[in-house]
C-alpha positions in Angstrom: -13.4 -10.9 27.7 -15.9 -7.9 27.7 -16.1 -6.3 31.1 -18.0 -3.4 32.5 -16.1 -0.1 31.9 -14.4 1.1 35.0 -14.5 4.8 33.6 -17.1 6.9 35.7 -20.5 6.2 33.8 -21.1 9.4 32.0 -21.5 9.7 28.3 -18.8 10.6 26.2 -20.4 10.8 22.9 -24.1 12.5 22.7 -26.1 12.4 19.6 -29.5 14.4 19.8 -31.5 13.9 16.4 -29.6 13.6 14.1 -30.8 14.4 10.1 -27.6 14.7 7.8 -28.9 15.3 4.0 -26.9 15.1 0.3 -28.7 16.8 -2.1 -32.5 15.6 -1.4 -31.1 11.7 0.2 -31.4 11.4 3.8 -28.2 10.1 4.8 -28.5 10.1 8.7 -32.6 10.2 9.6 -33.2 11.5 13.2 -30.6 9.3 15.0 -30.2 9.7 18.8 -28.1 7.7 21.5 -25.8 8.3 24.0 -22.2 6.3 24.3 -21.1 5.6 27.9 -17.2 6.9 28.9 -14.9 3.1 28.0 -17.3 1.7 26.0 -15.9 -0.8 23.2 -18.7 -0.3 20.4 -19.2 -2.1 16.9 -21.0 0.1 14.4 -22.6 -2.3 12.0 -24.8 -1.8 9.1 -24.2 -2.7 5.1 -22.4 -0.2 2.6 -25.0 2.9 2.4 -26.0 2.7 5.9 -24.3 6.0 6.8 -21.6 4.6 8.6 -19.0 6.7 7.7 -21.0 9.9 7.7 -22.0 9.5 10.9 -17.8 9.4 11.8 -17.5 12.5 9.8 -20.3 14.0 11.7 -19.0 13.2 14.8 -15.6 14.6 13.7 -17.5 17.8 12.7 -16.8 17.5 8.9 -20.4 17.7 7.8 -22.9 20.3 7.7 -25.8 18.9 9.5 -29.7 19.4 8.5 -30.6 19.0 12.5 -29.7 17.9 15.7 -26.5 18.1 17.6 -23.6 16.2 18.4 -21.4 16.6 21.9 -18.0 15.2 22.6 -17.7 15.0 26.5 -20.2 17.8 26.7 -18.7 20.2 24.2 -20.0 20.8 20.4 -17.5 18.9 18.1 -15.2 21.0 16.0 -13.0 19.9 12.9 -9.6 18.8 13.9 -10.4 18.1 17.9 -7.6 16.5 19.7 -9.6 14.0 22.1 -10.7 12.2 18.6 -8.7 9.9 16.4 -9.5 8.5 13.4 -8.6 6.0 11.1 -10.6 6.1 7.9 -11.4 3.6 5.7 -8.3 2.0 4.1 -7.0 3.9 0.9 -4.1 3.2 -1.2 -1.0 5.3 0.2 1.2 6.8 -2.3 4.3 7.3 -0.8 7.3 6.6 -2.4 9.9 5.9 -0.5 8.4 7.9 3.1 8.6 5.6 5.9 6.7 3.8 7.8 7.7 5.7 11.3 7.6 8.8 9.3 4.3 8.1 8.1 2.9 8.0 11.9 4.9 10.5 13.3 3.2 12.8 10.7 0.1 12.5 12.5 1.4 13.4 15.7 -0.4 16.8 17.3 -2.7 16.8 14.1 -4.5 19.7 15.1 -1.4 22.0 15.7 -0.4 24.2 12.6 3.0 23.6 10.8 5.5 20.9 10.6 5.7 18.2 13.5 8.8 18.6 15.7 10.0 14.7 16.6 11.3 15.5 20.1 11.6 12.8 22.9 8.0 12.8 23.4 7.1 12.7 20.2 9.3 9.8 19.6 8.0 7.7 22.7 4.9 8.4 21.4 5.1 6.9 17.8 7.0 4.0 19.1 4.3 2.7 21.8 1.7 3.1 18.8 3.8 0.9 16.3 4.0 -1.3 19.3 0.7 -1.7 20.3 -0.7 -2.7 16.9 2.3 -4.8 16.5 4.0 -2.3 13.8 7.8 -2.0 15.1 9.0 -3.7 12.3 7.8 -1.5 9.8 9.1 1.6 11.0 12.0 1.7 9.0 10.5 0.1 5.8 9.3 1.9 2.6 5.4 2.7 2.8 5.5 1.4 -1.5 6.7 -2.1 -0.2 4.2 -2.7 2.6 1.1 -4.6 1.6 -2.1 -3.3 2.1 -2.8 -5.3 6.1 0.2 -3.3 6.6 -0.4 0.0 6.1 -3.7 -0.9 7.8 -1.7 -1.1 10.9 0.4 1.5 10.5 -2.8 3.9 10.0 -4.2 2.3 13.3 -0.8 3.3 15.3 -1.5 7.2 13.7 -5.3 7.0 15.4 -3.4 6.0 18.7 -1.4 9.3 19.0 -2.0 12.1 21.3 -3.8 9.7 23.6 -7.4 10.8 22.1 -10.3 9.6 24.6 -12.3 8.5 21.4 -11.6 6.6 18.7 -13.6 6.1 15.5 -12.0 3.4 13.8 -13.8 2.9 10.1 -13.4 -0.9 8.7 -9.9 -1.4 10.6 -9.6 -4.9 9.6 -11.4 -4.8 5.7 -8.0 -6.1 4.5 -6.7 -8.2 7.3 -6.7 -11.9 7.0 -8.8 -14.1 9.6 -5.9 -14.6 12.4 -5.0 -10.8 12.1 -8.4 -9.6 12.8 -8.6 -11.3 15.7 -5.3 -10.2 17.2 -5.8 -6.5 16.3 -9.1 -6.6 17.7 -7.3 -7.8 20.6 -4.6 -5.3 20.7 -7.2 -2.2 19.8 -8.9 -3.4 23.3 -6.1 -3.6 25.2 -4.8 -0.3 24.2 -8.0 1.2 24.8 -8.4 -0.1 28.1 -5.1 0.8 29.7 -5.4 4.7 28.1 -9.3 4.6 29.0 -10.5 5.1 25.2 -13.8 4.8 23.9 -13.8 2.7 20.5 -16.4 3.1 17.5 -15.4 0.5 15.6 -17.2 -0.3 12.2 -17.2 -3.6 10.3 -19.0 -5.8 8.1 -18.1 -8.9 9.9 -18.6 -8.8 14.1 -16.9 -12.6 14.3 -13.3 -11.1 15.4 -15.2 -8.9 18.0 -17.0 -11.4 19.4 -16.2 -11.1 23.7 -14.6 -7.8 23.4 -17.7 -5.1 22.7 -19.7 -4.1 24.9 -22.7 -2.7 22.9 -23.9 -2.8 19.0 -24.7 0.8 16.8 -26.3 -0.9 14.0 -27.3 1.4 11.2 -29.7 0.7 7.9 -30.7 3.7 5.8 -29.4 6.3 8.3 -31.6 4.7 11.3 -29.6 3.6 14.2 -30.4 0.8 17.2 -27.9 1.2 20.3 -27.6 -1.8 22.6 -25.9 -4.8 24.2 -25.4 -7.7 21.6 -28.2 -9.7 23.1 -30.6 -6.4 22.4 -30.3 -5.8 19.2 -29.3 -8.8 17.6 -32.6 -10.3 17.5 -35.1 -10.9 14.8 -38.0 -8.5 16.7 -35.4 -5.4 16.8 -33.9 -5.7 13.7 -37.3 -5.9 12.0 -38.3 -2.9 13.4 -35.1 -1.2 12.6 -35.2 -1.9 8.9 -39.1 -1.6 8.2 -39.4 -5.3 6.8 -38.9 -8.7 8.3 -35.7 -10.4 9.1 -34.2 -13.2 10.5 -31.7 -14.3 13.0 -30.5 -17.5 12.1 -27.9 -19.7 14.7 -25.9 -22.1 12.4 -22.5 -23.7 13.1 -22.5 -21.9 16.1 -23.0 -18.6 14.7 -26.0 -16.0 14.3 -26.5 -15.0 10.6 -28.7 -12.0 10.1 -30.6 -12.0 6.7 -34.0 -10.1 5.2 -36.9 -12.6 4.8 -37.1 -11.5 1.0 -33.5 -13.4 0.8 -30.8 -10.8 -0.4 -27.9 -10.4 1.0 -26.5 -11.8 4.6 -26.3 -9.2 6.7 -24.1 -9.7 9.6 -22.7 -12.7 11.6 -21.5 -13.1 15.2 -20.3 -16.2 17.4 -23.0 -16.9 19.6 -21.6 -20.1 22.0 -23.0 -19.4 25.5 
């Protein structure tokens, strides 16, 4: 299903070395890459890898040691409208606030005071709910969704205000299998008919398998940016964490695991 972007090929997203620090711990270490206007990417790497700092960087929430960050050309600043953002799933406490009320809230984010729910508005947090297949939560109790649920509804509130990127932390974390899939599905779709770019991190590339175009895999605040076929091989991923690994093809999948043994990594389909 992965296609070259039809947006003009100029980068949206430019990251110039990169060092983000807590305390003494190099969180992000000299990263640099350039994302392509349309691009659909996966942002892999295991918990620690700097995943979401790098997000919070790019949303300018995070002081940076050096380097730079541009969002179609410009310097990011906190709160910028052409960014949306889910974040990593958190329990909602919310009594009895609705589900349509819950995404409406997000609606021009960046604007100060209470949201007005006027005919745009309104159009607006209804094509959202639609898109991740949400409509029938609108009118339901946020306390008596499940947890996939209110995954979807926070995936409607990164599709307001049409932003032209999306950083979408662990969307599917508490999805089953056959939802996964489908919202991967929807999440391309939608990005493709408004022209998005999607950063879209996971521990688990198997529901994204046909729709991304390249890889950002991270390990200790290093990244490697490339086409699936690139980076997922045992020569670049060696060099990318600094001790031998493997790329395994079992059952029709790749499996990506340290020679050392530890922990599996990362797997993808990999038929054709």
């Amino acid at each position: 299903m992965s296609s070259t972007p039809h947006s003009v090929a100029v980068p949206i997203l430019e990251v110039q070395d990169l060092t983000l620090l807590r305390g003494k711990q190099k969180v992000l270490d000299s990263v640099s890459f350039s994302i392509q206007a349309g691009s659909f990417v996966a942002v892999l790497g295991g918990n620690g890898a700097g995943k979401t700092s790098l997000f919070r960087v790019i949303l300018g929430l995070e002081s940076l040691k050096t380097g730079q960050v541009r969002v179609l050309g410009q310097e990011v600043k906190p709160g910028k409208a052409s960014i949306g953002y889910m974040p990593q799933m958190r329990e909602l406490v919310a009594g009895q606030f609705k589900g349509w009320n819950m995404v409406a809230a997000a609606f021009r984010g960046g604007v100060c005071g209470l949201p007005w729910y006027n005919q745009m508005c309104c159009a607006q947090v209804n094509a959202a709910l639609a898109a991740v297949d949400a409509l029938d939560l609108a009118h339901r109790p946020i306390a008596t969704l499940s947890g996939g649920q209110q995954q979807r509804l926070m995936l409607a509130q990164a599709f307001l205000d049409d932003p032209r990127l999306l950083l979408l932390d662990e969307p599917l974390a508490s999805l089953d299998h056959a939802r996964r899939r489908d919202t991967v599905q929807r999440i391309y779709t939608y990005a493709r008919t408004k022209e998005m770019t999607v950063l879209l991190s996971t521990h688990d590339m198997i529901p994204l398998q046909g729709f991304i175009d390249y890889i950002l895999y991270l390990v200790d605040g290093r990244a490697l940016l490339g086409r699936v076929e690139e980076v997922m091989t045992a020569q670049a991923l060696t060099a990318l964490y600094g001790t031998p690994v493997e790329v395994v093809q079992a059952g029709g999948h790749l499996f990506v695991v340290t020679k050392e043994g530890g922990d599996t990594l990362h797997s993808c389909a990999c038929e054709g």
